[in-house]
C-alpha positions as CSV (number, residue, x, y, z in Angstrom):
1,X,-56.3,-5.0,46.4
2,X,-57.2,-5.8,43.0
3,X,-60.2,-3.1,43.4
4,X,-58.0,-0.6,44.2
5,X,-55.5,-1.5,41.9
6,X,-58.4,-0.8,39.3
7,X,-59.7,2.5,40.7
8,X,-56.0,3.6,40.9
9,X,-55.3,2.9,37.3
10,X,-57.7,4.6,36.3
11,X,-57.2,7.7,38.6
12,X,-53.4,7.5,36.9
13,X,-54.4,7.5,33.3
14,X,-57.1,10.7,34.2
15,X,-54.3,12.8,36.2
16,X,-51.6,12.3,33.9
17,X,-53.7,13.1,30.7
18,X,-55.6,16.0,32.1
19,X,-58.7,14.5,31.9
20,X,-61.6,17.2,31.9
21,X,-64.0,14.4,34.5
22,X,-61.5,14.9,36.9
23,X,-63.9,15.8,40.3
24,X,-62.8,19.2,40.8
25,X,-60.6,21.7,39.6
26,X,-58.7,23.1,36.7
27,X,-55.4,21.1,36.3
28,X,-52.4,23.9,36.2
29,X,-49.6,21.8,36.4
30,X,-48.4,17.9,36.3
31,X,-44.9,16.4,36.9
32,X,-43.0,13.6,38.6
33,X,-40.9,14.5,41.9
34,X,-38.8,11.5,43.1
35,X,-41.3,9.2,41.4
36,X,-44.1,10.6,42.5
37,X,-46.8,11.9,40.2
38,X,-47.8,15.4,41.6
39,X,-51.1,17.3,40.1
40,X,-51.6,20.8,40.3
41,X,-55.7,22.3,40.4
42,X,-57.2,25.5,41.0
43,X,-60.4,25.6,43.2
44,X,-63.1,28.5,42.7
45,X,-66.0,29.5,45.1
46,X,-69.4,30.2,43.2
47,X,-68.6,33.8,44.6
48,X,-66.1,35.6,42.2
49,X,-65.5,37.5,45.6
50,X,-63.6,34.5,46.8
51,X,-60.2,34.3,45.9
52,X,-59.1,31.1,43.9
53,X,-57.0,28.3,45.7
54,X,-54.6,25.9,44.6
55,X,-53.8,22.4,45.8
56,X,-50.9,19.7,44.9
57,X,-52.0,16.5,45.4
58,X,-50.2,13.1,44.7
59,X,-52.7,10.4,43.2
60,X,-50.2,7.6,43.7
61,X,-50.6,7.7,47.0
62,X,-54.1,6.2,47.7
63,X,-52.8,2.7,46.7
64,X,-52.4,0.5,49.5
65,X,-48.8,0.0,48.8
66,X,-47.4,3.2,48.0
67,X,-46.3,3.5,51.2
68,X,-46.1,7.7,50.6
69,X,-49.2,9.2,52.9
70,X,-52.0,6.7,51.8
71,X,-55.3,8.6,51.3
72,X,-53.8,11.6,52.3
73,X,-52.3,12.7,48.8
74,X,-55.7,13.0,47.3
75,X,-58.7,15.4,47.3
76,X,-61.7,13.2,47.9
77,X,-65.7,14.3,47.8
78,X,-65.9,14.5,51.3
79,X,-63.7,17.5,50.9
80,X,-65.3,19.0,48.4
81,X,-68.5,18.5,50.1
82,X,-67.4,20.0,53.1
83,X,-65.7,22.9,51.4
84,X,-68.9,24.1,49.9
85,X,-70.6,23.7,53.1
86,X,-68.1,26.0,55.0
87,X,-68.7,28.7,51.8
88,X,-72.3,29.0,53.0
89,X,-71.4,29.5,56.8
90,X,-70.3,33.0,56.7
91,X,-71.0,34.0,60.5
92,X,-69.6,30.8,61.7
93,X,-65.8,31.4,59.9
94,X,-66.3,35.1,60.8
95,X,-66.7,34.4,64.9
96,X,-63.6,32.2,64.4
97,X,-60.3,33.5,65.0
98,X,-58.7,30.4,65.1
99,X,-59.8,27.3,62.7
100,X,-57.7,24.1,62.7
101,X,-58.2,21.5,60.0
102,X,-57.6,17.9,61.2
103,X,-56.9,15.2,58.9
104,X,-56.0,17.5,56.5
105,X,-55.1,15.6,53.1
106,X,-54.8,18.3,50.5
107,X,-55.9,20.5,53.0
108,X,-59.1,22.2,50.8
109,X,-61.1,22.4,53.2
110,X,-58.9,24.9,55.5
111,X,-57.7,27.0,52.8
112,X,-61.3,27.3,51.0
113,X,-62.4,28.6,54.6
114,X,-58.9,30.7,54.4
115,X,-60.0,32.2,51.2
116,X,-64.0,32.9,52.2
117,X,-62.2,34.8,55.1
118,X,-59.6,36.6,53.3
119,X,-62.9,38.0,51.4
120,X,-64.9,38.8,54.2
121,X,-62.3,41.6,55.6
122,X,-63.5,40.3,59.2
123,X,-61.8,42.1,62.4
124,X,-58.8,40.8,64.0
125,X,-55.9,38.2,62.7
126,X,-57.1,35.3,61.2
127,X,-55.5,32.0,61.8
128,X,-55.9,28.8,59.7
129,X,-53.8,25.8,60.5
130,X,-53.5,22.4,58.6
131,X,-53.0,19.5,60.2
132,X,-52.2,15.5,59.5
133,X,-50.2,12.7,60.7
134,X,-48.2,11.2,57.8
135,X,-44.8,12.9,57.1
136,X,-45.2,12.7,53.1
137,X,-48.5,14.5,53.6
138,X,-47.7,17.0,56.2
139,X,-44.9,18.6,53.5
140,X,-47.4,18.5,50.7
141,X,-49.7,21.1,53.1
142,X,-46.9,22.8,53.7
143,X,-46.5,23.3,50.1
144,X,-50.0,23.7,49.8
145,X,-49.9,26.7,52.3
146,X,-46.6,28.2,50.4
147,X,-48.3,28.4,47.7
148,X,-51.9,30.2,48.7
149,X,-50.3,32.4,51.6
150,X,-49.6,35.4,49.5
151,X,-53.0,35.2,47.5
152,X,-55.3,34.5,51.0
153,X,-53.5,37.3,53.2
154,X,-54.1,38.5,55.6
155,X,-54.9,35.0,56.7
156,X,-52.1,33.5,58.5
157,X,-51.7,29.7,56.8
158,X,-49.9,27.3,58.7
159,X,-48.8,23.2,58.0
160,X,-48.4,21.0,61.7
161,X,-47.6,17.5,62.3
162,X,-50.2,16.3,64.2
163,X,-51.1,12.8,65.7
164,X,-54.4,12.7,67.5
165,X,-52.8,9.2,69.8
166,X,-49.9,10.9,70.6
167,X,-51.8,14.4,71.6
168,X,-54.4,12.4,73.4
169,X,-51.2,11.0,75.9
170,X,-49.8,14.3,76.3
171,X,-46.6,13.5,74.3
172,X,-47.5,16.1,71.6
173,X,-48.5,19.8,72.1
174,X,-51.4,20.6,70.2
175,X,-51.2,23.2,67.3
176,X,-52.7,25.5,69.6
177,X,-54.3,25.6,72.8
178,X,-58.1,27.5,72.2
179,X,-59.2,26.4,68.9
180,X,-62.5,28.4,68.0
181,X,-63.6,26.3,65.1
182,X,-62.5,22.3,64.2
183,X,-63.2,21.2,60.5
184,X,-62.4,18.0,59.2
185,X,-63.6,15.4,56.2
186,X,-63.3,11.8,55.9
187,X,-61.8,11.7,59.2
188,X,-64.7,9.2,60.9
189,X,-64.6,5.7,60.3
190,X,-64.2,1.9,61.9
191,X,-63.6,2.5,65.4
192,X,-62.6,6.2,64.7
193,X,-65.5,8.2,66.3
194,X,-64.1,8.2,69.5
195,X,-60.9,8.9,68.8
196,X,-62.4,12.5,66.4
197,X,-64.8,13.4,69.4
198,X,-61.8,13.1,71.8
199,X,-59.6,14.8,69.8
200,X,-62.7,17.6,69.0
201,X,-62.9,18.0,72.9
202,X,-59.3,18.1,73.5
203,X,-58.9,21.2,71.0
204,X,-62.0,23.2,71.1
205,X,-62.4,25.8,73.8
206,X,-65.6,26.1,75.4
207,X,-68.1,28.3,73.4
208,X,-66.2,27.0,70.1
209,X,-67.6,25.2,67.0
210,X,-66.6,22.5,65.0
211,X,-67.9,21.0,61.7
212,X,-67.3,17.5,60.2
213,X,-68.2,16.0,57.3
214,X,-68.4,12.1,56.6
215,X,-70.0,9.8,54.6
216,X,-73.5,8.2,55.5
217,X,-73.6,5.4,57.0
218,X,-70.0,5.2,58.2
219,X,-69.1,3.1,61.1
220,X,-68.2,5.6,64.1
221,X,-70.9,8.1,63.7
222,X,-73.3,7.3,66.3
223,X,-70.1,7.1,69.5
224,X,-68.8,9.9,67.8
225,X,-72.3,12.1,68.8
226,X,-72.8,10.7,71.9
227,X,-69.2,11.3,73.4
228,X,-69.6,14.9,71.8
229,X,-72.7,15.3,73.3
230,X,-71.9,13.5,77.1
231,X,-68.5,13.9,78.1
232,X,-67.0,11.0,80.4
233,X,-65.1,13.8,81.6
234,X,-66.2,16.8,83.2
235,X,-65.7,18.8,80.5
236,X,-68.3,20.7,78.2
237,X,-70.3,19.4,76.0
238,X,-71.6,20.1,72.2
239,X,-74.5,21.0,71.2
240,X,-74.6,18.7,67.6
241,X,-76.9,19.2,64.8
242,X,-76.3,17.1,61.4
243,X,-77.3,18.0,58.5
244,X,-78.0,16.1,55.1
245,X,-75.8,16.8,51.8
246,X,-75.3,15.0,48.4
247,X,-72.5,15.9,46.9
248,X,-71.7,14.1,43.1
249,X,-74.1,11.6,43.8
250,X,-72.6,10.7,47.3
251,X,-74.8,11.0,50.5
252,X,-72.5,12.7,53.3
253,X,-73.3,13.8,56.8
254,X,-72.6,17.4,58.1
255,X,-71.9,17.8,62.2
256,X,-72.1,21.1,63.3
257,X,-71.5,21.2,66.6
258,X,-71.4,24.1,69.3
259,X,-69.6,23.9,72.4
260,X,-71.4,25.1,75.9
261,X,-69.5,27.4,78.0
262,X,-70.4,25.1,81.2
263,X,-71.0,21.3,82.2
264,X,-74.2,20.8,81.3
């Protein structure tokens, strides 16, 4: 751990003094909660449009022994990444009545796609719901979501508990039952790709979309298409295309995938 110890440090020194190289964001805010360092940014969209954002995050967490929501406290480049990418897909969030962030950290992703649709004005309620696994980091979306409801209406925001094993064995209900577009970062690696594609066909109805980013080269990639793509079951399949992004000097992967309304 003496890597991360070192990356940590570092990432301790930069929060807590306000450090302008941060990766993203403005920093509004900084204080300790129950020992926990807490960091407060804004987030902008090129388009001055687009309302502003703002996410709590809790650096400590990415050590291997904090033991308080591991990577999920911080806002990483995958989420960035795939936060701009979503700013650019304007048809795809409007055609989406329902999106559902999985693996939701910070939850920037979901709320960046909350605030491109609270500018858009698009027909219909609008639903975006955050989603992770770890208690510690399902409260910070929660208070991620308390604190961007009132300036991304009329977008309904919503924070849900949600682990993928235990909604694969039918223990858990899912956040909802017809999800029209899944977004996740980060979410694909190790032997991970089957358990994201399961999950993706699980939750999206037939004729929905989703969109994941993840680094290149990651283990789980390649099973994570081909499940998409060829069902074991006799469900639908997706139609996946993957595009190529650099974001901050890091190569990531965008799957945008479209779900047919039959077997194919």
């Amino acid at each position: 751990f003496e890597e991360a110890d070192g990356i940590l440090s570092e990432l301790r020194r930069k929060a807590e003094t306000g450090d302008s190289d941060l990766p993203w964001g403005d920093c509004l805010e900084r204080s300790w909660h129950d020992g926990t360092l807490r960091v407060t940014r804004s987030y902008a969209s090129s388009s001055a449009a687009v309302p502003e954002v703002v996410i709590q995050e809790f650096p400590y967490s990415a050590h291997p022994c904090s033991g308080v929501g591991g990577t999920g406290g911080l806002v990483w480049r995958g989420a960035l990444a795939l936060a701009e990418f979503l700013g650019e897909q304007h048809e795809l969030l409007a055609n989406a009545q329902v999106i559902v962030e999985i693996g939701a950290g910070c939850g920037l992703p979901g709320l960046a796609a909350a605030a491109q649709l609270a500018a858009q004005h698009s027909p219909g309620v609008k639903q975006v719901i955050l989603t992770d696994g770890p208690e510690a980091v399902v409260q910070n979306l929660a208070a991620n979501v308390a604190a961007n409801s009132e300036r991304l209406k009329p977008v309904h925001l919503r924070a849900e508990k949600l682990v993928w094993e235990e909604l694969l064995a039918g223990i858990s209900p899912p956040p909802v039952e017809a999800v029209d577009l899944l977004i996740g970062s980060d979410v694909i690696w190790g032997d991970r790709g089957s358990l994201v594609a399961e999950v993706a066909l699980r939750l999206v109805r037939p004729g929905g979309a989703l969109v994941i980013s993840a680094q290149k080269g990651r283990e789980g990639l390649d099973i994570f298409q081909e499940m998409l793509r060829s069902p074991v079951t006799s469900d639908a399949g997706f139609k996946i295309e993957v595009k190529e992004l650099t974001y901050q000097g890091e190569e990531f992967q965008i799957f945008v995938g479209f779900r047919g309304l039959e077997v194919q």
